[in-house]
Jmol script that loads the backbone (N, CA, C; Angstrom):
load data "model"
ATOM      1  N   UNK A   1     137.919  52.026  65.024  1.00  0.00           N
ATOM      2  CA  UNK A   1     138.780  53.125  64.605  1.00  0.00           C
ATOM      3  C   UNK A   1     138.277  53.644  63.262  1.00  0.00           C
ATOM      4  N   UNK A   2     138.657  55.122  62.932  1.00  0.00           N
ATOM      5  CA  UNK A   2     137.832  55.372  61.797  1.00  0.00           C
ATOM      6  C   UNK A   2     138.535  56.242  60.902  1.00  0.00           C
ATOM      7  N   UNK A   3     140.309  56.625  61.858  1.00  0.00           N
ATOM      8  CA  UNK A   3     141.378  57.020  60.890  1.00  0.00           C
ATOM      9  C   UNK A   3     142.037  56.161  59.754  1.00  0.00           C
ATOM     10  N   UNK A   4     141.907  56.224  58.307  1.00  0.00           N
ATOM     11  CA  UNK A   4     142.379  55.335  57.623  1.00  0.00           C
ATOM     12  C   UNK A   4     143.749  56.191  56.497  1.00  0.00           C
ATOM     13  N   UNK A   5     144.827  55.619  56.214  1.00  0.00           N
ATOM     14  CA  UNK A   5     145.556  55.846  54.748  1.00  0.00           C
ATOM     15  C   UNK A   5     145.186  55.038  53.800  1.00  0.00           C
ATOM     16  N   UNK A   6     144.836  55.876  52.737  1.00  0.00           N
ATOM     17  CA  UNK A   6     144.941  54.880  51.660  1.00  0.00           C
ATOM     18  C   UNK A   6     146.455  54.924  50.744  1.00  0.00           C
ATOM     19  N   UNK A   7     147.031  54.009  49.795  1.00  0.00           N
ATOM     20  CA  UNK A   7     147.911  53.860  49.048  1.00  0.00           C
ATOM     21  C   UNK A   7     146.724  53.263  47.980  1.00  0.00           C
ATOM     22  N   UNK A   8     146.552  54.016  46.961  1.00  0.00           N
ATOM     23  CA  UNK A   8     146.165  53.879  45.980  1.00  0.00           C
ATOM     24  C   UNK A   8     146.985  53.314  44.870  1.00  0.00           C
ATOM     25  N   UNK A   9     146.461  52.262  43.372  1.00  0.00           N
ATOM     26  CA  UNK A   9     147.160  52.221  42.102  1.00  0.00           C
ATOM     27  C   UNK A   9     148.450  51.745  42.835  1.00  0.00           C
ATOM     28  N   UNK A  10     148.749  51.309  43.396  1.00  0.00           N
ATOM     29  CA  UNK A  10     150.203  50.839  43.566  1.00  0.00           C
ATOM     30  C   UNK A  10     150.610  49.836  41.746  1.00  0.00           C
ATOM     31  N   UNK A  11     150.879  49.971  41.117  1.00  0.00           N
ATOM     32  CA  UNK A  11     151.457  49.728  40.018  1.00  0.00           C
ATOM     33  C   UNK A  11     152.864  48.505  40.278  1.00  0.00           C
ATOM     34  N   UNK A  12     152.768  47.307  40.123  1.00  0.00           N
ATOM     35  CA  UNK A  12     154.604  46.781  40.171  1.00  0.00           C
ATOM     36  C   UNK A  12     154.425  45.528  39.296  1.00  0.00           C
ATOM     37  N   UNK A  13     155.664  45.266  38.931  1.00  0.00           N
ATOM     38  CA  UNK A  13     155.911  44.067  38.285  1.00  0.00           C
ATOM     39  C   UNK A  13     156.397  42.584  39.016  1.00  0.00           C
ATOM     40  N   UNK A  14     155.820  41.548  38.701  1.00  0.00           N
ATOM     41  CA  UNK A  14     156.613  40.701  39.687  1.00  0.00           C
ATOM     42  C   UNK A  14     156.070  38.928  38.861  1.00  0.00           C
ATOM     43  N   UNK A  15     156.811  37.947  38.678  1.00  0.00           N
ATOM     44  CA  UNK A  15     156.187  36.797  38.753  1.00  0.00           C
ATOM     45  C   UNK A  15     155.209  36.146  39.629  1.00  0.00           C
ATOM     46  N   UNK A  16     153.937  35.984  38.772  1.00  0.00           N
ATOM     47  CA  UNK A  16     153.155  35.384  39.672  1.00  0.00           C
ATOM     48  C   UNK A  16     152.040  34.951  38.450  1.00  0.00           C
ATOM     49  N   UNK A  17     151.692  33.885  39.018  1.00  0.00           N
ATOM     50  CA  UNK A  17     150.542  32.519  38.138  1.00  0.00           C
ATOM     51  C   UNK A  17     151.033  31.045  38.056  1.00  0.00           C
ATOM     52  N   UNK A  18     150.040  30.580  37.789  1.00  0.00           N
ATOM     53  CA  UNK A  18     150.672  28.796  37.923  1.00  0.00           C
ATOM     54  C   UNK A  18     150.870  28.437  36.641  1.00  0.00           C
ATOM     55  N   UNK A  19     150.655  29.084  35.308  1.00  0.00           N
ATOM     56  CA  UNK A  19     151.173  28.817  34.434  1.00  0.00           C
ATOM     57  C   UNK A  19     152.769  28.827  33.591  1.00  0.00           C
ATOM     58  N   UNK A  20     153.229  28.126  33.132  1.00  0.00           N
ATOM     59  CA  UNK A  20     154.654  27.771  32.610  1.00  0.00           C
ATOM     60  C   UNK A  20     154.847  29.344  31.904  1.00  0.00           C
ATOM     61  N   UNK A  21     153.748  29.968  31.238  1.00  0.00           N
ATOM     62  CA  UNK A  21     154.470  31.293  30.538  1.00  0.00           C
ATOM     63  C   UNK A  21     154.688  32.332  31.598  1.00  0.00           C
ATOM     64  N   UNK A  22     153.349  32.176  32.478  1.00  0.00           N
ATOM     65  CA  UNK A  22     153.527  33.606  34.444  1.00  0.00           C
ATOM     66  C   UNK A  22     154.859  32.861  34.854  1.00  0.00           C
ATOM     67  N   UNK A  23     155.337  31.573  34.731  1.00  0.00           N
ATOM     68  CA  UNK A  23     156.803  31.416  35.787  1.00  0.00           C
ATOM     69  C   UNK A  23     158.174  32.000  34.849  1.00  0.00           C
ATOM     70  N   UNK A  24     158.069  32.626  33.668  1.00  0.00           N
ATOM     71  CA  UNK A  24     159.024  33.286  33.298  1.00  0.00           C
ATOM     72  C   UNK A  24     158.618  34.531  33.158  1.00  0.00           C
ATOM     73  N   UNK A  25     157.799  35.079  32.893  1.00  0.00           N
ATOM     74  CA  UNK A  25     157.719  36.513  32.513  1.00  0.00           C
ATOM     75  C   UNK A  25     157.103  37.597  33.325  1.00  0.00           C
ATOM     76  N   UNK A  26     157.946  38.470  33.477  1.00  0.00           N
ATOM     77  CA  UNK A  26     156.872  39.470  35.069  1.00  0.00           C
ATOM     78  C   UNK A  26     155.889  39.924  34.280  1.00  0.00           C
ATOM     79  N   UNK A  27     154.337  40.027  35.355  1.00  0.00           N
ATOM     80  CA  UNK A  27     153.809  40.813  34.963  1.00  0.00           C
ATOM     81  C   UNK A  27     152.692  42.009  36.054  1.00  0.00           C
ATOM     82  N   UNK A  28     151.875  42.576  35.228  1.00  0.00           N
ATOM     83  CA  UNK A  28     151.792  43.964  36.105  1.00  0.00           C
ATOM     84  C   UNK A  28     150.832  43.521  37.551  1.00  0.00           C
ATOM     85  N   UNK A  29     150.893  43.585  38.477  1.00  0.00           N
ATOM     86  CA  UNK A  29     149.831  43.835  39.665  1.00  0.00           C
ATOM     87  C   UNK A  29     149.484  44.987  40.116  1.00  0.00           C
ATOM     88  N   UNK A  30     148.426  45.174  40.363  1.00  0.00           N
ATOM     89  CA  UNK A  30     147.901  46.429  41.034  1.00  0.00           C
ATOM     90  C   UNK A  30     147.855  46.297  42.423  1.00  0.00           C
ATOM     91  N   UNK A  31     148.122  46.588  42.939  1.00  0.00           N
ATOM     92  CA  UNK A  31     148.042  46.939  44.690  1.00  0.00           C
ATOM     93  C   UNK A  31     147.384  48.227  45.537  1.00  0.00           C
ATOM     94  N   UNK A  32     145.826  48.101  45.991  1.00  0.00           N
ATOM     95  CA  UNK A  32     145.393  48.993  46.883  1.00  0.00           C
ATOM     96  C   UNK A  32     145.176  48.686  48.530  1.00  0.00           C
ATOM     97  N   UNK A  33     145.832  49.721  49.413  1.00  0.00           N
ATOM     98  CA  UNK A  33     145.695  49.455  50.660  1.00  0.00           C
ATOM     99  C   UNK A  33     144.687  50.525  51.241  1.00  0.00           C
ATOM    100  N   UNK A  34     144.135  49.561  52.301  1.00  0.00           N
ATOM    101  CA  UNK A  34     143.598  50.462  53.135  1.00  0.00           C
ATOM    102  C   UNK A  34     144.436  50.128  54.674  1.00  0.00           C
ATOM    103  N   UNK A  35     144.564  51.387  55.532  1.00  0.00           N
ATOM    104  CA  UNK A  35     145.430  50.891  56.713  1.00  0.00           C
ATOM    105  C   UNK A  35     144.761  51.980  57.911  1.00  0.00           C
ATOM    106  N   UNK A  36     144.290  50.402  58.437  1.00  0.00           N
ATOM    107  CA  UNK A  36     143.307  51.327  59.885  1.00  0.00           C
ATOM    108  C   UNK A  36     144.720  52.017  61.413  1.00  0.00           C
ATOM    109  N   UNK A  37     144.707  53.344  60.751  1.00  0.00           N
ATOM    110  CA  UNK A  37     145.791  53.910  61.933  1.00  0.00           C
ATOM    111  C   UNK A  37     145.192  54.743  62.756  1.00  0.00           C
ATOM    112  N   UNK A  38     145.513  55.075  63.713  1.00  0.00           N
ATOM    113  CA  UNK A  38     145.244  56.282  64.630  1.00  0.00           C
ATOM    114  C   UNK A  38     146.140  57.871  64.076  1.00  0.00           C
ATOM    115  N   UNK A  39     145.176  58.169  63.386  1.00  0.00           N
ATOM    116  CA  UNK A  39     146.132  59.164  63.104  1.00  0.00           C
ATOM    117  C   UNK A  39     146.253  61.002  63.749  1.00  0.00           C
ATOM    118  N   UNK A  40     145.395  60.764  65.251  1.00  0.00           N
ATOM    119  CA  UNK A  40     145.190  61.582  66.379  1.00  0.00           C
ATOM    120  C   UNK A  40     146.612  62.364  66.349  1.00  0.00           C
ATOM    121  N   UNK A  41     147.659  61.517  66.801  1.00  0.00           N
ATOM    122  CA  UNK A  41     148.947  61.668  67.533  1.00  0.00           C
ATOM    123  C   UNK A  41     149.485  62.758  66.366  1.00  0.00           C
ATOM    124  N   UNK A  42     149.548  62.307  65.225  1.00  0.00           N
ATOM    125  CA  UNK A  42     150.074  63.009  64.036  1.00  0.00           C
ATOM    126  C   UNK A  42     149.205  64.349  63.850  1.00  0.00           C
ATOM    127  N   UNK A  43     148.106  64.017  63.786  1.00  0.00           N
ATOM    128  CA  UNK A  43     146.933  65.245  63.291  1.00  0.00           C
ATOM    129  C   UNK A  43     147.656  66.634  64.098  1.00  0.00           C
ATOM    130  N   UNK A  44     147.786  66.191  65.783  1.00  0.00           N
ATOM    131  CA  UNK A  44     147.887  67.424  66.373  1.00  0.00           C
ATOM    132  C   UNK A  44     149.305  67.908  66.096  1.00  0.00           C
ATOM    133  N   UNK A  45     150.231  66.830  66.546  1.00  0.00           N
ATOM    134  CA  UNK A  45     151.567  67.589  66.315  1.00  0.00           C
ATOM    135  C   UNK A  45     152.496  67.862  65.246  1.00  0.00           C
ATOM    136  N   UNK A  46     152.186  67.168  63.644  1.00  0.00           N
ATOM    137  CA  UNK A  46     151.958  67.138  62.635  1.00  0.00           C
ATOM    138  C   UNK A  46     153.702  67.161  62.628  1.00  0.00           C
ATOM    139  N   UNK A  47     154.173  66.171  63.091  1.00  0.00           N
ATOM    140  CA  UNK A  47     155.307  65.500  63.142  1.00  0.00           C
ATOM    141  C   UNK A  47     155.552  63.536  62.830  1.00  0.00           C
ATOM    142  N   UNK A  48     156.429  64.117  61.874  1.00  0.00           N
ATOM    143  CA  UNK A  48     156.365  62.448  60.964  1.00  0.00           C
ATOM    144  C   UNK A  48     156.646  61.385  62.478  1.00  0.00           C
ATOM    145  N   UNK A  49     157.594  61.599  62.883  1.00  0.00           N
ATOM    146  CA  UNK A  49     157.686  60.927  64.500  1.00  0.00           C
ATOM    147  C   UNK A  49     156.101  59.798  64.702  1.00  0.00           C
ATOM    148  N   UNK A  50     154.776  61.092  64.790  1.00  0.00           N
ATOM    149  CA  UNK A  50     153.891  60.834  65.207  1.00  0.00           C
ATOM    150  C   UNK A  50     152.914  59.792  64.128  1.00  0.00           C
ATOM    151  N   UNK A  51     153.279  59.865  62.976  1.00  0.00           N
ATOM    152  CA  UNK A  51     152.534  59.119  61.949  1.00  0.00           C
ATOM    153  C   UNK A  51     153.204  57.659  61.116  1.00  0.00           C
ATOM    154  N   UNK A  52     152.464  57.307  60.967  1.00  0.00           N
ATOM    155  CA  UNK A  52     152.516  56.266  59.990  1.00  0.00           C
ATOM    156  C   UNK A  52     153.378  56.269  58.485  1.00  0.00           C
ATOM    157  N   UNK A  53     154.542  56.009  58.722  1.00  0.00           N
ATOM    158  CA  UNK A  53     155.759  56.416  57.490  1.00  0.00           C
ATOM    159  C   UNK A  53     154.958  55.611  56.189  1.00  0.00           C
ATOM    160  N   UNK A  54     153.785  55.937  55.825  1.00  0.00           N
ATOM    161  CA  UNK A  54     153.563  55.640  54.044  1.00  0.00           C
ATOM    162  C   UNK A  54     154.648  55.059  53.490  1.00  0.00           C
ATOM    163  N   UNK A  55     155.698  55.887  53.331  1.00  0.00           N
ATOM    164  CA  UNK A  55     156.852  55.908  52.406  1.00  0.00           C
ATOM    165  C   UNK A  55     157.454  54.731  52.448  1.00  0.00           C
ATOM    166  N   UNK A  56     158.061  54.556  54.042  1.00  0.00           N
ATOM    167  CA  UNK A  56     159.273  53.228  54.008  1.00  0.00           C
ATOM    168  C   UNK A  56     158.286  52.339  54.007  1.00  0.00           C
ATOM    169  N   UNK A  57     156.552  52.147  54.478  1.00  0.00           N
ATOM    170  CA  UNK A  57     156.042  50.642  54.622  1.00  0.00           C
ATOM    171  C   UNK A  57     155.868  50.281  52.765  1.00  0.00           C
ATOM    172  N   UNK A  58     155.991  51.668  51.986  1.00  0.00           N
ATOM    173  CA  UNK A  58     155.387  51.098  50.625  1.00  0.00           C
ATOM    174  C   UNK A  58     156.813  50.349  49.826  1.00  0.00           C
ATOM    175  N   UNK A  59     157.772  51.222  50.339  1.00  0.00           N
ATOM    176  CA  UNK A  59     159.452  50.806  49.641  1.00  0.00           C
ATOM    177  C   UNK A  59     159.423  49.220  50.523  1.00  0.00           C
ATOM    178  N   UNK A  60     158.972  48.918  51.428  1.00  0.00           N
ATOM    179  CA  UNK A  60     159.305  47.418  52.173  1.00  0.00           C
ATOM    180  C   UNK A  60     158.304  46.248  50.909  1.00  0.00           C
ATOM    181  N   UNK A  61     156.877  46.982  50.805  1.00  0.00           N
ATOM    182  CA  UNK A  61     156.174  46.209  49.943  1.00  0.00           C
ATOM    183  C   UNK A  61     156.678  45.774  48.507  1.00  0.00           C
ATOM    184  N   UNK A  62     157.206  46.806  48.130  1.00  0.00           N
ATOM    185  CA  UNK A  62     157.641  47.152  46.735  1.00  0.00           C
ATOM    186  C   UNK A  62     159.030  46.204  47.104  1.00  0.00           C
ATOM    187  N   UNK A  63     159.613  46.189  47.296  1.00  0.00           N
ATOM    188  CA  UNK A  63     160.910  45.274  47.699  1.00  0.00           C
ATOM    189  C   UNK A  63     160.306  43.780  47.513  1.00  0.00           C
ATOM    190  N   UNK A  64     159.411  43.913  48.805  1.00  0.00           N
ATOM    191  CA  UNK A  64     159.197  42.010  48.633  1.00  0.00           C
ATOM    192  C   UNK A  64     158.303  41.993  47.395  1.00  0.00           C
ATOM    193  N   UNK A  65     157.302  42.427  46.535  1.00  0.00           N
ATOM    194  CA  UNK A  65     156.534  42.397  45.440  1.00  0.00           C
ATOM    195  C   UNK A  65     157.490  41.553  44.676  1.00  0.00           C
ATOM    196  N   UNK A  66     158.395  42.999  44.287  1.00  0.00           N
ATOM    197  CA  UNK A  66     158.890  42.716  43.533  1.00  0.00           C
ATOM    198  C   UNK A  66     160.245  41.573  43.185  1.00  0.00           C
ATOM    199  N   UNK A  67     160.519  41.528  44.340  1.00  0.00           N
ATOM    200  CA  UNK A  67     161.122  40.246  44.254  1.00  0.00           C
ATOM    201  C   UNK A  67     160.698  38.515  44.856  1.00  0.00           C
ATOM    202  N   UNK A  68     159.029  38.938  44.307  1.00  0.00           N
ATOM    203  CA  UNK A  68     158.693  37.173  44.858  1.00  0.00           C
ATOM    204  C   UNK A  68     158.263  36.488  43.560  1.00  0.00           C
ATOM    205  N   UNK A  69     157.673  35.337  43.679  1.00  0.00           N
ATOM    206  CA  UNK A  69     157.381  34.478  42.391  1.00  0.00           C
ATOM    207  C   UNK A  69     156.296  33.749  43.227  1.00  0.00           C
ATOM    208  N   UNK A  70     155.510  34.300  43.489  1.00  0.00           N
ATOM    209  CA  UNK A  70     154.133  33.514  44.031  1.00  0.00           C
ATOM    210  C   UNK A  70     153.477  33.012  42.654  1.00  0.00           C
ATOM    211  N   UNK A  71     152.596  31.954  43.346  1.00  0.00           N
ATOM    212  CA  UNK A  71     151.717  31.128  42.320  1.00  0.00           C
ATOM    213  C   UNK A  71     150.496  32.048  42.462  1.00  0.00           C
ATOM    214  N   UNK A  72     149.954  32.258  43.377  1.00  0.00           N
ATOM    215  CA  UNK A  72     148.783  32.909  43.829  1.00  0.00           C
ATOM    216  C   UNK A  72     148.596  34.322  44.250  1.00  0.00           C
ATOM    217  N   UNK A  73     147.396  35.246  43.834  1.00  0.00           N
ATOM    218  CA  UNK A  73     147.552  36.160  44.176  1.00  0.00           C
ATOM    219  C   UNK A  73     146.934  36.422  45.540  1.00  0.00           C
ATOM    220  N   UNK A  74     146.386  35.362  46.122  1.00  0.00           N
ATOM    221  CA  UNK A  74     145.933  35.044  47.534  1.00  0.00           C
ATOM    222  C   UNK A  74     146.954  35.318  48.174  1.00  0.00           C
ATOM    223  N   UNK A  75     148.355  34.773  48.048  1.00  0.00           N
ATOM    224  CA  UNK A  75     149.581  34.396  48.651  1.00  0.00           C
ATOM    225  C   UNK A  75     150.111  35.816  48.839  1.00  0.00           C
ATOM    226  N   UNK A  76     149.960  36.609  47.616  1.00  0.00           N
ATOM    227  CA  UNK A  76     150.988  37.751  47.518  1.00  0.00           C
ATOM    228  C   UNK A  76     150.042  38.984  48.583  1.00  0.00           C
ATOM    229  N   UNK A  77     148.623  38.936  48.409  1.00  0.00           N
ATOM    230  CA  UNK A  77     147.936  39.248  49.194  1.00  0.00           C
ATOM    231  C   UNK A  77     148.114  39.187  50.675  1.00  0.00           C
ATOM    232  N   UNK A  78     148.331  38.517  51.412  1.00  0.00           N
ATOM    233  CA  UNK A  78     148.836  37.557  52.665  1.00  0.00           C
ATOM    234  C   UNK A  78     149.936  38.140  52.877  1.00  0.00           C
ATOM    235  N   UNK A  79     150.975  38.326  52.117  1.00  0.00           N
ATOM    236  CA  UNK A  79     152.375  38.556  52.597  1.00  0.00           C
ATOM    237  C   UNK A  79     152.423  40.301  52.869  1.00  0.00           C
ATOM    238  N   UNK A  80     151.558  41.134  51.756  1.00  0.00           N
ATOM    239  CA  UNK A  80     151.187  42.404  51.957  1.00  0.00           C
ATOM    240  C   UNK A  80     150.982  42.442  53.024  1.00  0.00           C
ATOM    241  N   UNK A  81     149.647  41.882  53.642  1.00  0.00           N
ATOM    242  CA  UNK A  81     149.244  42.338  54.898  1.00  0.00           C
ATOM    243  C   UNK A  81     150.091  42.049  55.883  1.00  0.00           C
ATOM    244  N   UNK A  82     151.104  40.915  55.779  1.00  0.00           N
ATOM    245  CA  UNK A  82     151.433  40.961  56.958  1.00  0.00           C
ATOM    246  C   UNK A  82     152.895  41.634  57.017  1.00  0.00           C
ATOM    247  N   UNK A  83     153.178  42.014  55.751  1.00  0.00           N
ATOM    248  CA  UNK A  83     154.504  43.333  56.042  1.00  0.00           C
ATOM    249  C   UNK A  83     153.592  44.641  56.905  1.00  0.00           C
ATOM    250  N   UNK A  84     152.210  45.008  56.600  1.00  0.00           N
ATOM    251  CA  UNK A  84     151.637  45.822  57.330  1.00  0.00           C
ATOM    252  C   UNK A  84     151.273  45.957  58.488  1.00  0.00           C
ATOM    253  N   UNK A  85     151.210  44.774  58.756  1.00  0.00           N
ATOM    254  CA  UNK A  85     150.694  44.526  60.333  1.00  0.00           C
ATOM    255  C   UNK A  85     151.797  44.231  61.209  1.00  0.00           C
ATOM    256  N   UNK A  86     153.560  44.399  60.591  1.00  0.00           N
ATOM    257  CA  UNK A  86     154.400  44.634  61.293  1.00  0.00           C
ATOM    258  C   UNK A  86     154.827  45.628  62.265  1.00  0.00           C
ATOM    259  N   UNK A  87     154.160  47.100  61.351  1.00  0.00           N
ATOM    260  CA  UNK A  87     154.246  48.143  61.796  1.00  0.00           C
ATOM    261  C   UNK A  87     153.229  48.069  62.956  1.00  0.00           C
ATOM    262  N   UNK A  88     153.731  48.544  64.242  1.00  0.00           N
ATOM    263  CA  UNK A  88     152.646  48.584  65.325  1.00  0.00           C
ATOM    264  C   UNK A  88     151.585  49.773  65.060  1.00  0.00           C
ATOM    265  N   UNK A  89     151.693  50.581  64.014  1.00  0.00           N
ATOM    266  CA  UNK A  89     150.480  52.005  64.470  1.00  0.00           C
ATOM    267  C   UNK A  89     149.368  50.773  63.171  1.00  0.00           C
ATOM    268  N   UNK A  90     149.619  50.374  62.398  1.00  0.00           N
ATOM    269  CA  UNK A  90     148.744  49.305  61.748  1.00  0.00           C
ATOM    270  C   UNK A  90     147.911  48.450  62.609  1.00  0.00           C
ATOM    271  N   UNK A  91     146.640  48.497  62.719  1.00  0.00           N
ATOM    272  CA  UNK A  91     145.905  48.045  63.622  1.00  0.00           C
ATOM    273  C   UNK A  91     144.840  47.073  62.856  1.00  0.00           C
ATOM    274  N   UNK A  92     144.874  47.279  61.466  1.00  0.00           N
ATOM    275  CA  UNK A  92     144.047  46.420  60.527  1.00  0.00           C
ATOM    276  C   UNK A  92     144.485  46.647  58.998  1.00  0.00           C
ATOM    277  N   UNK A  93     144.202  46.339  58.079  1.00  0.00           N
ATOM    278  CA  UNK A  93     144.805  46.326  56.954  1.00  0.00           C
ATOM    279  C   UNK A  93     143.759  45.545  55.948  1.00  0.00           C
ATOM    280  N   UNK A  94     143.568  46.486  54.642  1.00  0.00           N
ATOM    281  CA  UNK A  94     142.636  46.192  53.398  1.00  0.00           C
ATOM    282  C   UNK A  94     143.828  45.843  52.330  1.00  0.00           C
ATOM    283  N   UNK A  95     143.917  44.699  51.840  1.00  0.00           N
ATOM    284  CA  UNK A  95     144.535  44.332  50.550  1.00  0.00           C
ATOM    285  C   UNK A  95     144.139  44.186  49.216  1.00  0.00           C
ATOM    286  N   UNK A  96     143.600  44.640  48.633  1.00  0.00           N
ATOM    287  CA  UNK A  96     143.721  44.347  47.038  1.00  0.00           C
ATOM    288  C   UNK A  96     144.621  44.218  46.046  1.00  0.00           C
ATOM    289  N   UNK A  97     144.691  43.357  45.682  1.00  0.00           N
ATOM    290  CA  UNK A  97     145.729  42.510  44.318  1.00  0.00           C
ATOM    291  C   UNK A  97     145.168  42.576  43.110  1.00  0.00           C
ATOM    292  N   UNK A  98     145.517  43.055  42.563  1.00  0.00           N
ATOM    293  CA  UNK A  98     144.931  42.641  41.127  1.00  0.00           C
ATOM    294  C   UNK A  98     145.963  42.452  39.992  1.00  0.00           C
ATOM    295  N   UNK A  99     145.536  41.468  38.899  1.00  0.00           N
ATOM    296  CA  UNK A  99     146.452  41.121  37.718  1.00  0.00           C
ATOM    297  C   UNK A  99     145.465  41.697  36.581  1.00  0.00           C
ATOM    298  N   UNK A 100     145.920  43.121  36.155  1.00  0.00           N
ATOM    299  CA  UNK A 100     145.158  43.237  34.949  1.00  0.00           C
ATOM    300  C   UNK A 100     145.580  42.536  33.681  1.00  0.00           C
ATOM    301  N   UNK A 101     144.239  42.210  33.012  1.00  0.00           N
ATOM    302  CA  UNK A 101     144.153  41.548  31.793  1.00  0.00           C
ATOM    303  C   UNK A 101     144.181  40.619  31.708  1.00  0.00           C
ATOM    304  N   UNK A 102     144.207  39.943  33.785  1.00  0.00           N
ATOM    305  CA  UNK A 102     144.052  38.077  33.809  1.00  0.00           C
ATOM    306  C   UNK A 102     143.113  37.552  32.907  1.00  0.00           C
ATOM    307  N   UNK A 103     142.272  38.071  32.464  1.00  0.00           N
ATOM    308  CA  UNK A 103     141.006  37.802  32.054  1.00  0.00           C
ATOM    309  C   UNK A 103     140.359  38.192  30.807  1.00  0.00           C
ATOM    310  N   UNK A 104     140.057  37.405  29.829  1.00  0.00           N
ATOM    311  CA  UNK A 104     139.328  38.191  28.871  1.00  0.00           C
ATOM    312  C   UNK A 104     138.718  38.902  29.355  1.00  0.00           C
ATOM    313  N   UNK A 105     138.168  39.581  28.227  1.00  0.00           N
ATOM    314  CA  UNK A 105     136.649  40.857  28.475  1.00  0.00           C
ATOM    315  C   UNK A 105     136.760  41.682  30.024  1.00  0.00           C
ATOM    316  N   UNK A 106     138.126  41.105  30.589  1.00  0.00           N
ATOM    317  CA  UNK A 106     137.890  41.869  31.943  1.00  0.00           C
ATOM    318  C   UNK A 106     138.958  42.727  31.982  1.00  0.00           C
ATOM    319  N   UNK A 107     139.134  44.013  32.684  1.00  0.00           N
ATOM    320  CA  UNK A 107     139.872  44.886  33.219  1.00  0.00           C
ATOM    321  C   UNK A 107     141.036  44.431  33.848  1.00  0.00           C
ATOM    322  N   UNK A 108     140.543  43.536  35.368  1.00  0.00           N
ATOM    323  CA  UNK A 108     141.419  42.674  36.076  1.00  0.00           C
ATOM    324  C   UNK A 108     140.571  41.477  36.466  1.00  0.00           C
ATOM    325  N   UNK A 109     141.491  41.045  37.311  1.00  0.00           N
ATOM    326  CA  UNK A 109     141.233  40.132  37.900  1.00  0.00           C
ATOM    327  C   UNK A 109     142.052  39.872  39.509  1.00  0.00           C
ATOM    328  N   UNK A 110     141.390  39.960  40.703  1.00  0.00           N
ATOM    329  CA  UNK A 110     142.195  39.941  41.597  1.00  0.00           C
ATOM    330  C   UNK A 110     141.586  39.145  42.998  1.00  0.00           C
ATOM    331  N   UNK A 111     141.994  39.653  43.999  1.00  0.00           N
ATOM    332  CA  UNK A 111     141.581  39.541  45.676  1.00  0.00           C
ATOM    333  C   UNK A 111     141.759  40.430  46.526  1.00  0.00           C
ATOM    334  N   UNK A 112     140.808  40.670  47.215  1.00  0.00           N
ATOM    335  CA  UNK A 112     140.577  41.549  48.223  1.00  0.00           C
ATOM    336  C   UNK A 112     140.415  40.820  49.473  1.00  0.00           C
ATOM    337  N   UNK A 113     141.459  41.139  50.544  1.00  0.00           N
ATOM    338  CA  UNK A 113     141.258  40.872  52.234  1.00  0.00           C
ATOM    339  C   UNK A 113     141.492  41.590  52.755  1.00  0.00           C
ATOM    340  N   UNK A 114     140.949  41.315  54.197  1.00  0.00           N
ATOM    341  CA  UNK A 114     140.985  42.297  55.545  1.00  0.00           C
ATOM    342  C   UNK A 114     141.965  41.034  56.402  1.00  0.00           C
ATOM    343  N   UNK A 115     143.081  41.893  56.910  1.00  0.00           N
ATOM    344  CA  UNK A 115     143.588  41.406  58.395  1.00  0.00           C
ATOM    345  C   UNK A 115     143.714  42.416  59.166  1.00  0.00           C
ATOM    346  N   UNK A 116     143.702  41.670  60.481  1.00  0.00           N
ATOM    347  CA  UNK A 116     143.567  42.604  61.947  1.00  0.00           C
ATOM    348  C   UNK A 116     144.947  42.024  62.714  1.00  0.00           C
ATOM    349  N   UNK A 117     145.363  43.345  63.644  1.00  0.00           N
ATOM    350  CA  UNK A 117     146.555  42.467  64.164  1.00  0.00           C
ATOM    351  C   UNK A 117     145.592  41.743  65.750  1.00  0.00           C
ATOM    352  N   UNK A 118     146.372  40.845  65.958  1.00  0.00           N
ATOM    353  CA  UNK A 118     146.121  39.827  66.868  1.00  0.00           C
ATOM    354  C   UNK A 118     145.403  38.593  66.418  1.00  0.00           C
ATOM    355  N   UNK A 119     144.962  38.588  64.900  1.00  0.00           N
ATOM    356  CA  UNK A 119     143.940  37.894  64.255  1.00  0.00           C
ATOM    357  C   UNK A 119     145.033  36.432  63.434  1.00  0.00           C
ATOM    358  N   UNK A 120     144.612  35.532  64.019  1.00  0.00           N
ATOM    359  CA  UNK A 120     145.117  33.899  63.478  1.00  0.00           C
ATOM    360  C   UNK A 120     144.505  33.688  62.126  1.00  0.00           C
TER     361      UNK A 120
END
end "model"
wireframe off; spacefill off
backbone 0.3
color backbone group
């Protein structure tokens, strides 16, 4: 398939790190998706019906983000994709996480995965 959405900069706050100061204090993650859809059905009749609601799958993400306390950004990664791969027009799904300023001298620091639906 070669129709994709992106959700760019997703911006949120949320607990996450294994350290004693990350288990009290939120801090920022970045979130970029890529989401392999068919977006044929929509193109022609250019009726939301036919497409991939952006909107409510990002308010579902933003919901659980923001209210989890993962240790890992592997974990929070994982749970993204698989709020995405709930939606049936989601046929694969790109995750990036990132914690800026995990890192000295660095920008961020994060993880990037691919899941597919039907994929263990």
């Amino acid at each position: 398939m070669s129709d994709r959405i992106l959700i760019r900069d997703l911006m949120l706050r949320c607990i996450i790190g294994v350290h004693d100061w990350e288990r009290k204090n939120r801090q920022d993650v970045l979130l970029n998706l890529v989401l392999d859809v068919d977006c044929a059905a929509a193109g022609a009749s250019d009726e939301l019906g036919d497409a991939l609601d952006y909107r409510a799958l990002a308010k579902k993400i933003i919901a659980m983000v923001e209210g989890s306390s993962f240790r890992l950004v592997e974990r929070l990664a994982e749970e993204v994709a698989a709020i995405c791969l709930e939606n049936e027009r989601v046929q694969a799904v790109r995750v990036r996480v990132e914690k800026p300023g995990a890192l000295r001298f660095a920008e961020s620091a994060g993880v990037e995965l691919e899941r597919r639906r039907g994929q263990s």
